[in-house]
C-alpha positions in Angstrom: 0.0 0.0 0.0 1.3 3.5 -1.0 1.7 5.9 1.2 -0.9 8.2 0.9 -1.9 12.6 1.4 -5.4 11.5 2.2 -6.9 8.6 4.2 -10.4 7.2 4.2 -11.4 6.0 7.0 -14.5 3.4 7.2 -17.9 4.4 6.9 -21.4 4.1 5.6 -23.8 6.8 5.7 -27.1 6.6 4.0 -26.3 2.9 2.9 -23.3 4.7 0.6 -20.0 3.1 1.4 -16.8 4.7 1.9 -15.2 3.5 -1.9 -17.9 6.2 -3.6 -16.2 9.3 -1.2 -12.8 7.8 -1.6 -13.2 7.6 -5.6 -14.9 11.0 -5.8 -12.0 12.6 -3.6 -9.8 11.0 -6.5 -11.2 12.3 -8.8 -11.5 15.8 -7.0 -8.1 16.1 -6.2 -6.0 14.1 -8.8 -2.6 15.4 -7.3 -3.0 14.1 -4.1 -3.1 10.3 -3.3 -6.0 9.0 -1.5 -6.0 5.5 0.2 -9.2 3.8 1.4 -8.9 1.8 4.7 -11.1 -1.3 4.5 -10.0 -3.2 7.9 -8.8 -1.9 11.0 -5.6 -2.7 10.5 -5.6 -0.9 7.1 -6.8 2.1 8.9 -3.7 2.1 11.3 -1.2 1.7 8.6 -2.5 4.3 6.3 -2.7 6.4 9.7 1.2 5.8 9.7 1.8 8.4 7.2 -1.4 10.1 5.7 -1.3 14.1 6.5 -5.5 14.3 6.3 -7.8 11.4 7.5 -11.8 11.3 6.3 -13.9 9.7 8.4 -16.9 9.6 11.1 -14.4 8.8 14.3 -11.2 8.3 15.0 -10.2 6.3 18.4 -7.4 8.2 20.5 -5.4 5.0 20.4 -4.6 5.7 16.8 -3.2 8.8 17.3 0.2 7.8 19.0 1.0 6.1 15.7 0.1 9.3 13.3 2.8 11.4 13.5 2.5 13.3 9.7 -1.7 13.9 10.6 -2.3 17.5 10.4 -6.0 17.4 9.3 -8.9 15.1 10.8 -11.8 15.8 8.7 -15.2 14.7 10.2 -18.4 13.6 8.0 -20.5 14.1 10.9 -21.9 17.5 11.9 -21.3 16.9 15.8 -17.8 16.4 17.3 -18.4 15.8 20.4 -17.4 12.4 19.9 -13.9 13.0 19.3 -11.0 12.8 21.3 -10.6 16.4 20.8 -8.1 17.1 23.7 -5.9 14.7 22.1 -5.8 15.7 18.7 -5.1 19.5 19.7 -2.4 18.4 21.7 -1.2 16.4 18.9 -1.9 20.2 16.6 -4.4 18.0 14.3 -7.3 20.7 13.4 -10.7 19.3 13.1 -13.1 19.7 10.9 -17.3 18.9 11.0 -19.4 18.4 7.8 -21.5 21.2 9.3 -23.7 23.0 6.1 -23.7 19.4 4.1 -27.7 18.9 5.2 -28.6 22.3 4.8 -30.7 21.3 1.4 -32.3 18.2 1.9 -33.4 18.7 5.5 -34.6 22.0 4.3 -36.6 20.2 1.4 -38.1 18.0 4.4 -39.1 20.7 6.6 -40.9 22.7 3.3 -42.2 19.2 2.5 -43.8 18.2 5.9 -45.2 22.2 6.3 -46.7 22.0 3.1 -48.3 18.7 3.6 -49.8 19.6 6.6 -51.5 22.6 5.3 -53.1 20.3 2.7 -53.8 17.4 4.8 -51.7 14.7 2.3 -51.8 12.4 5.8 -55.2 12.5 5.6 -55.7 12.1 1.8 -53.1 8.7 2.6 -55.5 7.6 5.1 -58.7 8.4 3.0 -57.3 6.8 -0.2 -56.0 3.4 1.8 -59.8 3.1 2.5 -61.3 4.4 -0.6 -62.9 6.8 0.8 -63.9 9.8 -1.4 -64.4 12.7 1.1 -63.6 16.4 0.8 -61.7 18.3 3.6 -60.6 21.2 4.3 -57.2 22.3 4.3 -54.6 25.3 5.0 -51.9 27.2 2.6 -48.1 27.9 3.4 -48.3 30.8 1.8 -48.7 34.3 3.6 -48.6 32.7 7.1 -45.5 32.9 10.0 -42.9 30.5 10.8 -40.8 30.3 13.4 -37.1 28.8 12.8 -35.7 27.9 16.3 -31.7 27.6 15.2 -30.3 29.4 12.9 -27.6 27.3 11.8 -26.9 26.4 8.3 -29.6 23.8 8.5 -32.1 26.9 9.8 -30.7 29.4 7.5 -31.3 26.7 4.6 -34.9 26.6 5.6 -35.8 30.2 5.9 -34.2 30.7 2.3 -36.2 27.9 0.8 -39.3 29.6 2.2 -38.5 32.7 0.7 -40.9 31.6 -2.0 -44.1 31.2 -0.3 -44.4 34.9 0.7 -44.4 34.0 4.6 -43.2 35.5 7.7 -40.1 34.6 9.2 -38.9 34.4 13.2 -36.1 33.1 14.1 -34.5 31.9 17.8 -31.3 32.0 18.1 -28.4 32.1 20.9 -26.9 35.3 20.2 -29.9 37.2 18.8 -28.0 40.9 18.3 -26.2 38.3 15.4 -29.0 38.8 13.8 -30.3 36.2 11.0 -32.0 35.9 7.8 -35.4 36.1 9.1 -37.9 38.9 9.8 -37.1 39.0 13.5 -34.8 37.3 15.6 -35.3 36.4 19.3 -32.9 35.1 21.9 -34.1 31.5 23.7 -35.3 33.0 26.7 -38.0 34.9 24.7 -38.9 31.7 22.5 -42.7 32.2 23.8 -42.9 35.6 22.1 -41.3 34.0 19.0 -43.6 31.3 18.9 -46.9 32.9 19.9 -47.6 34.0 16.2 -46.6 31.3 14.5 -48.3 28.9 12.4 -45.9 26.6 11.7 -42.8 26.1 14.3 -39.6 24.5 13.4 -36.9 23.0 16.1 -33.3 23.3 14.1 -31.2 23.5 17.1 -28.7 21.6 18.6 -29.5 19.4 21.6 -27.9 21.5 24.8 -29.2 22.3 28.5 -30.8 24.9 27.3 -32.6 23.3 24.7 -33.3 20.3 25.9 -37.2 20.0 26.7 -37.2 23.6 25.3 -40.6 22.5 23.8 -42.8 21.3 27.2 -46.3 21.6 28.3 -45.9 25.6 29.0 -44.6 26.5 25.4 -46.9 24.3 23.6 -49.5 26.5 25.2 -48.3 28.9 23.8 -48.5 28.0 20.6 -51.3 28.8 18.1 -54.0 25.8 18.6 -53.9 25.8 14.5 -50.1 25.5 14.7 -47.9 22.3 13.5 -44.6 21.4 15.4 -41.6 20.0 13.1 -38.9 19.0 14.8 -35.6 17.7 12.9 -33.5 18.6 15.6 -33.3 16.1 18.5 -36.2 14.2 20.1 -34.9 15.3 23.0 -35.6 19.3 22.8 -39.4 18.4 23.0 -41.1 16.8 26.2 -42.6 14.2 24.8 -45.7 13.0 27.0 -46.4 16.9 26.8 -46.6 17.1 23.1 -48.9 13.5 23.1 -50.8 15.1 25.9 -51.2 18.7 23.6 -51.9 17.1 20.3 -54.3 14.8 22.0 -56.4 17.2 23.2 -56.4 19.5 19.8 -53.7 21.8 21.7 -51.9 22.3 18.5 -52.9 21.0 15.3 -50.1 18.7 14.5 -46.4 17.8 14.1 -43.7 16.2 11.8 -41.6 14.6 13.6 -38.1 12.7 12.3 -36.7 12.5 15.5 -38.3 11.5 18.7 -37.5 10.5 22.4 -37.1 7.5 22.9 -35.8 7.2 19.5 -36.3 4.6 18.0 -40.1 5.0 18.8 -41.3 2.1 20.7 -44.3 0.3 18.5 -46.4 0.5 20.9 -45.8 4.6 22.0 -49.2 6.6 21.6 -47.4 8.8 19.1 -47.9 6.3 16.5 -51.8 6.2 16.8 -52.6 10.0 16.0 -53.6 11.0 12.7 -52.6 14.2 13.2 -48.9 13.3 13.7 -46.3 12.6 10.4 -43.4 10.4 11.8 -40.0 9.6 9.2 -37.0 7.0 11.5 -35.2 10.3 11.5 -33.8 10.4 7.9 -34.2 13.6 6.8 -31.0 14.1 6.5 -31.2 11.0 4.3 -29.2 12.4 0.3 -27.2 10.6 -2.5 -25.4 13.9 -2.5 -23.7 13.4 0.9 -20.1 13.1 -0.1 -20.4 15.1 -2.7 -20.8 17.8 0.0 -18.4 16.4 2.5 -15.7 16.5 -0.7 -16.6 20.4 -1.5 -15.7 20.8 2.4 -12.2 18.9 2.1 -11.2 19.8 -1.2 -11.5 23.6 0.0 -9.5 23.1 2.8 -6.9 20.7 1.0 -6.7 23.9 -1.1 -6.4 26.2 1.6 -4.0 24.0 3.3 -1.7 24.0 0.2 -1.7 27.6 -0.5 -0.1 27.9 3.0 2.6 25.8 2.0 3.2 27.1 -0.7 3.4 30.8 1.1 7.9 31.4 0.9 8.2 31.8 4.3 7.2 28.0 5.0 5.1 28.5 7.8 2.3 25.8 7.5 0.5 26.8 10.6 -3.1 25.2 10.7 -3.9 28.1 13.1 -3.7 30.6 10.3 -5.1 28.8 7.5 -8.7 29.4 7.8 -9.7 25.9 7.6 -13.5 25.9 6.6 -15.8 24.7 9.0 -13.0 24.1 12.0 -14.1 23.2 15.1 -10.6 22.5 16.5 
């Protein structure tokens, strides 16, 4: 085995195997030599010598053996996982796939809004029974949304809505940031963000403050015509409180792709009401996943390179910029 710039590392995401991102990274960046690691022990070999490893984890352990490593590049969008300590002390940067979901969870959210307002989980019901019945139903158009996160994932939503004429809140951490919707609140005024809104959408990342961030007292707030979608974590919405408010015609409905307990027992009461849409938390579900992951790496390989190539030789990660670092 040659030794290589870049190492893949194993993986499957979306049932599409590491030997599609290795061969689109070839084919990306043909002046570089990329390896794919198919056994563990390939991993630790390649690890020997590669300067940038791809991949979803990589165990501390492997580190003492990858002395040229100056890039770990992360498929996943959370990093947590990592042994992040280590590989700063080791002066490996890290980098997340942050941004990569942005369109298809967007398309989701749009999706499950828009069949909502024209009841296409009734029509499925209706048409399993051939049952030829009017209904009435809702539009997207000209009504408010609130986008709790404005990551790239909630900044990829309010854009796709730009269409639909609607109104736009958003919640955010650091609200004087300020955002790409109408108005932008900070978390601890998430009720007057909400109180509007016809449609509200959980894009945030699961932290204390977030978690059960949607509970009985919220969810009272809310409009009684309004639909939760949540493809953030199950975990920012008490669930017994949401059964117990869409139960009792609280709110008028929700999307969910993730839940807690995830996965959703069969026999949990979410499962029984029609006004509920449930997906086993694949919105994030794309063919174009490492195509995105490769626009992330190939950047920073360029970036990287340029740095080198500066006259003074100073390769510092610390100055390069490195898109999406999170360490």
């Amino acid at each position: 085995m040659s030794d290589p710039d870049i190492a893949v590392l194993r993986q499957t995401i979306h049932g599409v195997g590491a030997p599609e991102l290795a061969e689109i990274l070839r084919e990306r960046l043909p002046d570089h030599e990329v390896a794919l690691a198919r056994t563990p022990s390939e991993e630790r070999t390649l690890l020997e010598t590669a300067r940038i490893a791809v991949g979803p984890s990589l165990d501390a352990d492997l580190l003492d053996t990858a002395e040229n490593l100056e890039l770990f590049a992360c498929v996943y969008a959370g990093t947590n996982h990592l042994p992040l300590d280590a590989l700063a002390d080791r002066g490996v940067a890290v980098t997340n796939a942050s941004g990569v979901h942005g369109p298809n969870i967007a398309e989701y959210v749009v999706g499950a809004m828009i069949g909502h307002a024209r009841e296409f989980h009734r029509a499925y019901r209706q048409q399993s029974r051939r049952e030829w019945r009017s209904y009435p139903t809702t539009e997207l158009y000209g009504s408010t949304v609130a986008v709790v996160g404005l990551g790239a994932i909630g900044e990829a939503v309010v854009d796709r809505l730009s269409g639909f004429d609607v109104e736009t809140v958003g919640v955010r951490y650091s609200p004087e940031k300020g955002g790409p919707t109408d108005e932008v609140y900070g978390f601890d005024r998430i009720h007057e963000a909400v109180i509007d809104a016809a449609y509200v959408v959980l894009a945030c990342p699961l932290t204390d403050t977030t978690r059960r961030l949607v509970d009985a007292e919220l969810l009272r707030t809310m409009r009684p015509d309004a639909v939760l979608v949540n493809i953030a974590r199950g975990a920012v919405v008490d669930t017994d409180a949401l059964v117990h408010a869409l139960r009792s015609n609280r709110i008028r409905g929700a999307a969910l792709d993730v839940t807690d307990p995830e996965p959703l027992p069969e026999d949990h009461p979410l499962w029984g009401l029609g006004n509920v849409t449930i997906t086993p938390h694949n919105a994030g579900h794309t063919p174009a996943y490492f195509e995105r992951v490769a626009d992330v790496l190939v950047e920073n390989v360029e970036r990287l390179a340029s740095v080198e190539g500066d006259d003074d030789g100073d390769s510092d990660d610390a100055d390069v910029g490195l898109r999406n670092r999170v360490a």
